[in-house]
ChimeraX commands (.cxc) that place a marker at each C-alpha (Angstrom):
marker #1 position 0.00,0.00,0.00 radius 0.5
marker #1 position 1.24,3.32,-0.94 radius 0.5
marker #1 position 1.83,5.54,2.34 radius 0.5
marker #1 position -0.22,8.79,2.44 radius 0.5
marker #1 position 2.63,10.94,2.86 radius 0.5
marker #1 position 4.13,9.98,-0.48 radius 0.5
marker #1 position 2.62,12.21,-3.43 radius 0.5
marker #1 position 1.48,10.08,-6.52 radius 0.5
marker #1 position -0.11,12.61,-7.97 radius 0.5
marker #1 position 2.99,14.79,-7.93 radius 0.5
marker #1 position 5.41,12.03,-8.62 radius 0.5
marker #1 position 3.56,11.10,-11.80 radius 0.5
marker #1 position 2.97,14.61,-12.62 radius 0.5
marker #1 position 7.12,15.28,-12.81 radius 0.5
marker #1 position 7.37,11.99,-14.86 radius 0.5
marker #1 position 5.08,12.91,-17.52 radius 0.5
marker #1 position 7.83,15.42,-18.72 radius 0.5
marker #1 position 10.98,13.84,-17.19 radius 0.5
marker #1 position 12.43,10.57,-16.36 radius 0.5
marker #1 position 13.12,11.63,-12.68 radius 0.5
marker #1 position 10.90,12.90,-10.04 radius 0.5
marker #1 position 11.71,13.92,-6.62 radius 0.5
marker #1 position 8.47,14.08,-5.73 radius 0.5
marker #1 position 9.03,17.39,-3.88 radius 0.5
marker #1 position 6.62,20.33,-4.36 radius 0.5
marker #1 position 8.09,23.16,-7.02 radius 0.5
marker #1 position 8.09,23.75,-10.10 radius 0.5
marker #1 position 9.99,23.10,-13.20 radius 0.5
marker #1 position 12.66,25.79,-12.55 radius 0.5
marker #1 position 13.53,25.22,-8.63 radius 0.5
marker #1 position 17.09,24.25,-10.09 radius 0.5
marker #1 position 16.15,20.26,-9.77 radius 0.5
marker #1 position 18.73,18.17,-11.95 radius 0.5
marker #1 position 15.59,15.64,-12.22 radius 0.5
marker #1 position 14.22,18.01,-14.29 radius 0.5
marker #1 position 17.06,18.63,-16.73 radius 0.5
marker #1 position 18.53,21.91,-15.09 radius 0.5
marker #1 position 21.67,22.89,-13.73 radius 0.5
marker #1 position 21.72,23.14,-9.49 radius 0.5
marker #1 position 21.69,21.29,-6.55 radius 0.5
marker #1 position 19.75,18.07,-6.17 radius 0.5
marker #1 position 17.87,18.63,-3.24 radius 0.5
marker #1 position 18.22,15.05,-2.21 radius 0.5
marker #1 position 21.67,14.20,-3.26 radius 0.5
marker #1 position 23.61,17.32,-2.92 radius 0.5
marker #1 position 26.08,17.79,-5.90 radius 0.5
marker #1 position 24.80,15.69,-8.23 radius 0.5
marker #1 position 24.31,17.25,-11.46 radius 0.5
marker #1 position 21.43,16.79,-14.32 radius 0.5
marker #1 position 24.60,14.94,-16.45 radius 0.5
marker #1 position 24.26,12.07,-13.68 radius 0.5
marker #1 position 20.45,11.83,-14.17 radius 0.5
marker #1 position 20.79,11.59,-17.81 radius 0.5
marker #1 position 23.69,9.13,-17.88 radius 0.5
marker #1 position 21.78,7.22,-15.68 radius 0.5
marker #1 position 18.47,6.55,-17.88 radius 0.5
marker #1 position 20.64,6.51,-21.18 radius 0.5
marker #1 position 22.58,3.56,-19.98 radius 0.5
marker #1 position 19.16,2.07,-18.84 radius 0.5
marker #1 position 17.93,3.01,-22.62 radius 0.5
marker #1 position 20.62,1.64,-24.11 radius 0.5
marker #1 position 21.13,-2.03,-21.88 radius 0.5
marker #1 position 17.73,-2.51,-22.80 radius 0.5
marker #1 position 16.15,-2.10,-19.29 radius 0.5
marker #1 position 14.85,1.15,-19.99 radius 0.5
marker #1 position 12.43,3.25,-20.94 radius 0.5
marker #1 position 13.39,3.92,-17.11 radius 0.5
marker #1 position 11.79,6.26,-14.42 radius 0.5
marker #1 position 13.70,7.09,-11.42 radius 0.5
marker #1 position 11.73,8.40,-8.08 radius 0.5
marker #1 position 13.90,9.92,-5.10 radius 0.5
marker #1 position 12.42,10.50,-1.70 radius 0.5
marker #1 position 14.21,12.16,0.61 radius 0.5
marker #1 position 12.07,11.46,3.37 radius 0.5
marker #1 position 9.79,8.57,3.84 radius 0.5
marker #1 position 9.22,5.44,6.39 radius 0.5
marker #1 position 7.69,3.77,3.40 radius 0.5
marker #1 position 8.60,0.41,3.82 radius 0.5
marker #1 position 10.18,-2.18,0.97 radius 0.5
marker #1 position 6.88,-3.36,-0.20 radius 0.5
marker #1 position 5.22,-0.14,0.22 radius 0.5
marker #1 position 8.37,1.31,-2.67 radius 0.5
marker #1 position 7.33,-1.40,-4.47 radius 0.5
marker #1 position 4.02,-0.34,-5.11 radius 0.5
marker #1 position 4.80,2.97,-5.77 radius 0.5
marker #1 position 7.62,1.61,-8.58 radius 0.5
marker #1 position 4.38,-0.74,-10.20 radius 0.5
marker #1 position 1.81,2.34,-9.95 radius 0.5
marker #1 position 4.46,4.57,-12.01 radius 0.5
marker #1 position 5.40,1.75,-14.05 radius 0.5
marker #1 position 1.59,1.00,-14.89 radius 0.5
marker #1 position 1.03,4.70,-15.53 radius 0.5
marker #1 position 3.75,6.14,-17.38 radius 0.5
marker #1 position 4.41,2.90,-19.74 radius 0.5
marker #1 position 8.03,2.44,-18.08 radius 0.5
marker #1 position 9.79,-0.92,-18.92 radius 0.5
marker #1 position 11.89,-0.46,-15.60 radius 0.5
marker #1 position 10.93,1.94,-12.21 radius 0.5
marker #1 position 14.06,2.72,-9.27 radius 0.5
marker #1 position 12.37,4.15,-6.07 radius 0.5
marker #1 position 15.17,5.24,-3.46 radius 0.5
marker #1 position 14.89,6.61,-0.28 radius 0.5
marker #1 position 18.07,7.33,1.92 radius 0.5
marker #1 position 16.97,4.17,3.96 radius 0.5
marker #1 position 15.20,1.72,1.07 radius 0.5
marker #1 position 14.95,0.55,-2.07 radius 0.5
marker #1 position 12.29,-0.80,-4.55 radius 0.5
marker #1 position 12.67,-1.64,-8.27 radius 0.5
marker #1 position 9.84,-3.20,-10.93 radius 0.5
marker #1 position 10.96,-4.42,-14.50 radius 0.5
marker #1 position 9.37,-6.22,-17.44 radius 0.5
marker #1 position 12.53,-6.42,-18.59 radius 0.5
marker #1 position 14.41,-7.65,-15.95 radius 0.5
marker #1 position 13.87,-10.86,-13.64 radius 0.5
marker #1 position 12.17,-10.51,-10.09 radius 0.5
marker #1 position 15.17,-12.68,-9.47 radius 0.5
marker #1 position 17.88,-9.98,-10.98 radius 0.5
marker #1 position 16.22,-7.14,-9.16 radius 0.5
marker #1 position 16.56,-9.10,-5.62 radius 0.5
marker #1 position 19.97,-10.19,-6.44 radius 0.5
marker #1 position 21.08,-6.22,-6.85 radius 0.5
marker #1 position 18.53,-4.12,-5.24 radius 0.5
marker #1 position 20.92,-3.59,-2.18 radius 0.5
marker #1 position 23.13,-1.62,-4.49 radius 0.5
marker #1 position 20.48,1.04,-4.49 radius 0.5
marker #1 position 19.93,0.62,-0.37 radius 0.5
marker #1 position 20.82,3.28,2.02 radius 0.5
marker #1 position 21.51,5.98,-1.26 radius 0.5
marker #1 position 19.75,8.15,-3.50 radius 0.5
marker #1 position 22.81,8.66,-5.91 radius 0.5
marker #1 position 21.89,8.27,-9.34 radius 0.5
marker #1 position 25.47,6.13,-9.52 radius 0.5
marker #1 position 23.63,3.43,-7.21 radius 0.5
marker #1 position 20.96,3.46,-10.01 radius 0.5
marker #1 position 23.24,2.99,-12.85 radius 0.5
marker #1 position 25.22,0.12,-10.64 radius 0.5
marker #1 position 22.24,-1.57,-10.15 radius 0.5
marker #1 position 21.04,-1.45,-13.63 radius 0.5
marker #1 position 24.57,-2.89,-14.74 radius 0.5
marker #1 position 24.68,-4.94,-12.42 radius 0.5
marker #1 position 20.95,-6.74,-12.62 radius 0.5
marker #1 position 21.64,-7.16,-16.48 radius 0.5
marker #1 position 24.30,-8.97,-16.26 radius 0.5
marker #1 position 22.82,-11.35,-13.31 radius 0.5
marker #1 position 20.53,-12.56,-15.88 radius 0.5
marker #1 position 20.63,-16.86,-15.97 radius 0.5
marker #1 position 22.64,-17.34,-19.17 radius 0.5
marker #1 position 19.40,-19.75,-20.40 radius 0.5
marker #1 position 20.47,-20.78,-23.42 radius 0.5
marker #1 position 23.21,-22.48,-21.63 radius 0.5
marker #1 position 21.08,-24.11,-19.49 radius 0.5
marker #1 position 19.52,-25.24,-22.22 radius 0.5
marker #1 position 22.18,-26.69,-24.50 radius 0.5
marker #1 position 23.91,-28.34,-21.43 radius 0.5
marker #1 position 20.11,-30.08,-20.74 radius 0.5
marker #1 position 20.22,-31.07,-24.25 radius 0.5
marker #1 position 23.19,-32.43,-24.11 radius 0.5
marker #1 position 22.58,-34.36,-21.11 radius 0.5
marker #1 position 19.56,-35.86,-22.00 radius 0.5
marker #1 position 21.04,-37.01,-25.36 radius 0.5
marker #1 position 24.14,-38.59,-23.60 radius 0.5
marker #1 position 21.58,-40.00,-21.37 radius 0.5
marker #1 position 19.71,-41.80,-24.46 radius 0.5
marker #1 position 22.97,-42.99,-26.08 radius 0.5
marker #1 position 24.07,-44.53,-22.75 radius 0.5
marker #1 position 20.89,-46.05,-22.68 radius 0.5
marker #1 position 20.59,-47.51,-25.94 radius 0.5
marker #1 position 24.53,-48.58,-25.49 radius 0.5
marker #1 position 23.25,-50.63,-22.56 radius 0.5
marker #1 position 20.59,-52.23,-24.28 radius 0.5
marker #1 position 22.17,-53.23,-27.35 radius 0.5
marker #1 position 25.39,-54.89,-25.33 radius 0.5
marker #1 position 22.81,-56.57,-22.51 radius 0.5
marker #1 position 20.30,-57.57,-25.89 radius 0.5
marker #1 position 23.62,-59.53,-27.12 radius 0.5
marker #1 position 24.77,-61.03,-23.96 radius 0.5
marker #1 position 21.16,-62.38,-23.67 radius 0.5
marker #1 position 20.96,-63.63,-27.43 radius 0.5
marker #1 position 24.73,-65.95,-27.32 radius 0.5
marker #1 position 23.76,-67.50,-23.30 radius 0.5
marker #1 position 21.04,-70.01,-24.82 radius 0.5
marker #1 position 19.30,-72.64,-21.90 radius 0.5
marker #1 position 20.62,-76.14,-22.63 radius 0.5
marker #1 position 17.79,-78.32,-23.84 radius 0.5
marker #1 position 16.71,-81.48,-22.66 radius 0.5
marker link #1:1,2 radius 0.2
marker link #1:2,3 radius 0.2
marker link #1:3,4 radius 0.2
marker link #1:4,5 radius 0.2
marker link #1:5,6 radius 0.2
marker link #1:6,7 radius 0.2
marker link #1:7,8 radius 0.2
marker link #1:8,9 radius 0.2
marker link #1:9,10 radius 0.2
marker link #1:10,11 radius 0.2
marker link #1:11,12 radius 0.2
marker link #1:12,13 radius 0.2
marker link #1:13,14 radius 0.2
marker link #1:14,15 radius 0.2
marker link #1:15,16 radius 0.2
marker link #1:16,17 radius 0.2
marker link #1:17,18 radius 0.2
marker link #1:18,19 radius 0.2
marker link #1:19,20 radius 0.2
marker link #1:20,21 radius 0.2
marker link #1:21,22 radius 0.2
marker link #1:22,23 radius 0.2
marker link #1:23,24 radius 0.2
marker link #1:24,25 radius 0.2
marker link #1:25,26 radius 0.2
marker link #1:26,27 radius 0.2
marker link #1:27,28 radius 0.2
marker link #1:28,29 radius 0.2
marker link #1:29,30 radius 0.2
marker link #1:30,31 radius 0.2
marker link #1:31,32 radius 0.2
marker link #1:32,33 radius 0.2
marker link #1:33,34 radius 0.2
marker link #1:34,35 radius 0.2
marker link #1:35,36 radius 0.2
marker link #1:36,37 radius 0.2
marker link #1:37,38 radius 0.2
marker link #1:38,39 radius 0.2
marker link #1:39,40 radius 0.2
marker link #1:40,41 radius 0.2
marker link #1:41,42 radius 0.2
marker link #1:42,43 radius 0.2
marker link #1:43,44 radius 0.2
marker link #1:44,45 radius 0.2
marker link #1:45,46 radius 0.2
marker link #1:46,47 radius 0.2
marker link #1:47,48 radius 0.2
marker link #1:48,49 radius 0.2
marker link #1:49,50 radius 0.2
marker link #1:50,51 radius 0.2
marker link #1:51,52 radius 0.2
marker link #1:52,53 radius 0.2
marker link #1:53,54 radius 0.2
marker link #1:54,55 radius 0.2
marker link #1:55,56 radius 0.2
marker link #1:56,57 radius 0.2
marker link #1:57,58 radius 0.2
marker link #1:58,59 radius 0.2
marker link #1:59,60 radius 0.2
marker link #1:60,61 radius 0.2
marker link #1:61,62 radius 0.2
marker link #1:62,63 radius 0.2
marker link #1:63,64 radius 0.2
marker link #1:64,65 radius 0.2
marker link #1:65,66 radius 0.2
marker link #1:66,67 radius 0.2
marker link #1:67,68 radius 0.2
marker link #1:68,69 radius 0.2
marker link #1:69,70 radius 0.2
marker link #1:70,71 radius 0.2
marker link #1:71,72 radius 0.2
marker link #1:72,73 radius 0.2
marker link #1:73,74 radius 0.2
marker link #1:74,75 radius 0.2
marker link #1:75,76 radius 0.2
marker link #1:76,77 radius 0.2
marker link #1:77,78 radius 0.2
marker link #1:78,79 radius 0.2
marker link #1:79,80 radius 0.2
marker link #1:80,81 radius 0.2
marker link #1:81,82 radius 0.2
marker link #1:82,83 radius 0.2
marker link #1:83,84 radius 0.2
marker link #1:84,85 radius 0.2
marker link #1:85,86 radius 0.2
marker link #1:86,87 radius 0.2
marker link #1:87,88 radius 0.2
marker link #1:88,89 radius 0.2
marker link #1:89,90 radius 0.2
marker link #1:90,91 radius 0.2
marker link #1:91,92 radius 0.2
marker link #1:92,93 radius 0.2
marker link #1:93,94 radius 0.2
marker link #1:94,95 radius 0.2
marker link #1:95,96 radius 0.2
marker link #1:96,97 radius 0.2
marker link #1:97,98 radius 0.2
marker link #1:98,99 radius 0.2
marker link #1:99,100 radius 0.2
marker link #1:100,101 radius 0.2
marker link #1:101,102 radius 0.2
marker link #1:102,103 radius 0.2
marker link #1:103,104 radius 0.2
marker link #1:104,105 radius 0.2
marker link #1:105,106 radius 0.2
marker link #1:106,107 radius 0.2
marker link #1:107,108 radius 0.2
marker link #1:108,109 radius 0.2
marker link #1:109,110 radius 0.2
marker link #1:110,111 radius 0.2
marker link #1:111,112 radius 0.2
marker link #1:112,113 radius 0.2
marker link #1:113,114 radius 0.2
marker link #1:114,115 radius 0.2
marker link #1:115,116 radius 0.2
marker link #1:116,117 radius 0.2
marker link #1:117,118 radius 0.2
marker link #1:118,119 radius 0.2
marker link #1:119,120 radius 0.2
marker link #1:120,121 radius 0.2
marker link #1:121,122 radius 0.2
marker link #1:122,123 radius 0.2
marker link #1:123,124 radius 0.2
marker link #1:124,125 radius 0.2
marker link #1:125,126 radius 0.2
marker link #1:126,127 radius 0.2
marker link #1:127,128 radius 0.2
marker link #1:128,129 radius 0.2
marker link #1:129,130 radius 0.2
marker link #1:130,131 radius 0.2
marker link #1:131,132 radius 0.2
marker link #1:132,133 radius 0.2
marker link #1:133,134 radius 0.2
marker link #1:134,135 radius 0.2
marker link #1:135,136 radius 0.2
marker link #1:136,137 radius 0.2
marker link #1:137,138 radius 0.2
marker link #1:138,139 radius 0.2
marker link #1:139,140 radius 0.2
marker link #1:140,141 radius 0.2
marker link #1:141,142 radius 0.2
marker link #1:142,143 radius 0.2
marker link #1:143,144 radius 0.2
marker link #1:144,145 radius 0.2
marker link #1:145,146 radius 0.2
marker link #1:146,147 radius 0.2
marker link #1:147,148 radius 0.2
marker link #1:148,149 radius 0.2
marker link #1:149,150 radius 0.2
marker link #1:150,151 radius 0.2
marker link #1:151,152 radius 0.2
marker link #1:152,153 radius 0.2
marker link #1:153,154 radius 0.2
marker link #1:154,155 radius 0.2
marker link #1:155,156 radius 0.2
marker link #1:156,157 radius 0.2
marker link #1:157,158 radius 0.2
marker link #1:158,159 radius 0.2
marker link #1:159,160 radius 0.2
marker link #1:160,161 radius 0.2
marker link #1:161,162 radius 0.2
marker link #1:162,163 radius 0.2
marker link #1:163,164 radius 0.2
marker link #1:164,165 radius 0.2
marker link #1:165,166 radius 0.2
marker link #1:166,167 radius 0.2
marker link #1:167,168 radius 0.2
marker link #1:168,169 radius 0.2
marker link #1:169,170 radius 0.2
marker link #1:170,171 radius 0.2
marker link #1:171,172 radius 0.2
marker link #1:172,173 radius 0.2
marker link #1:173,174 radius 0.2
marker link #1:174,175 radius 0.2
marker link #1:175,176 radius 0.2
marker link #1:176,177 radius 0.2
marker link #1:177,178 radius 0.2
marker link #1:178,179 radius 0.2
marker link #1:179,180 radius 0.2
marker link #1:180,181 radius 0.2
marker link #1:181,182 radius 0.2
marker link #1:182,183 radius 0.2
marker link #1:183,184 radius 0.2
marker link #1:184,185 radius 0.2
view
């Protein structure tokens, strides 16, 4: 459940024109680097809009974007409760992949990553709201991915060394069996 004192409306308000919200009241030109000006981040002092960007291009170009970032700088939201807020924005703004960060949690949602690949990684965004933790975490998560096609060849494989040993066995027992004939009577 998303907590009352996070702002959806707000939050999905700065994503309709950028791919970071801070969901902090102002407007477009309070000097927010989430919204693609020069100044301080009010929730990650120092960071400039540069970060932001390099951030969701990487995303865009790993394949794990579209990606929307939301930064709270002060919430008790919980794990689960991120999570929701990461699947409303996701549902609402058509993003393949949603960060949430907090100073003292972390959520992520993907259709294009694995629940398993965001578990594996989401403590790299933990305890931050540094839009480097986002782009380590994106790395990171695409490259946890299961290498399934090996799986599958090695199965494959397997299973047809399997058969041969079978058949191997049958054919040398099926001949063993044929030359021992009962002595008649």
């Amino acid at each position: 459940m998303i907590p009352a004192d996070i702002d959806m409306g707000r939050i999905l308000s700065d994503l309709a024109d950028s791919d970071v919200s801070d969901g902090l009241p102002g407007d477009r030109s309070d000097s927010h680097p989430a919204h693609g000006t020069e100044g301080t981040d009010r929730v990650d002092a120092g960071v400039d809009a540069a970060t932001w960007h390099d951030a969701v291009t990487a995303a865009d170009r790993s394949g794990v974007g579209p990606l929307k970032v939301v930064v709270l700088d002060d919430t008790s939201a919980s794990g689960p409760d991120l999570r929701d807020v990461a699947q409303t924005v996701k549902d609402d703004t058509g993003a393949t992949t949603v960060v949430v960060q907090t100073p003292g949690n972390a959520a992520a949602v993907s259709s294009a990553l694995t629940r398993s690949q965001i578990e594996k990684n989401e403590h790299l965004l933990a305890g931050t709201t540094s839009p480097s933790a986002a782009t380590d975490f994106l790395v990171a998560a695409d490259h946890s991915a299961t290498p399934t096609g090996t799986v599958t060849a090695l199965t494959v494989v397997g299973v047809l060394v399997a058969a041969a040993v079978a058949a191997a066995a049958t054919a040398v027992t099926g001949r063993a069996t044929a030359r021992v004939r009962p002595a008649t009577a």
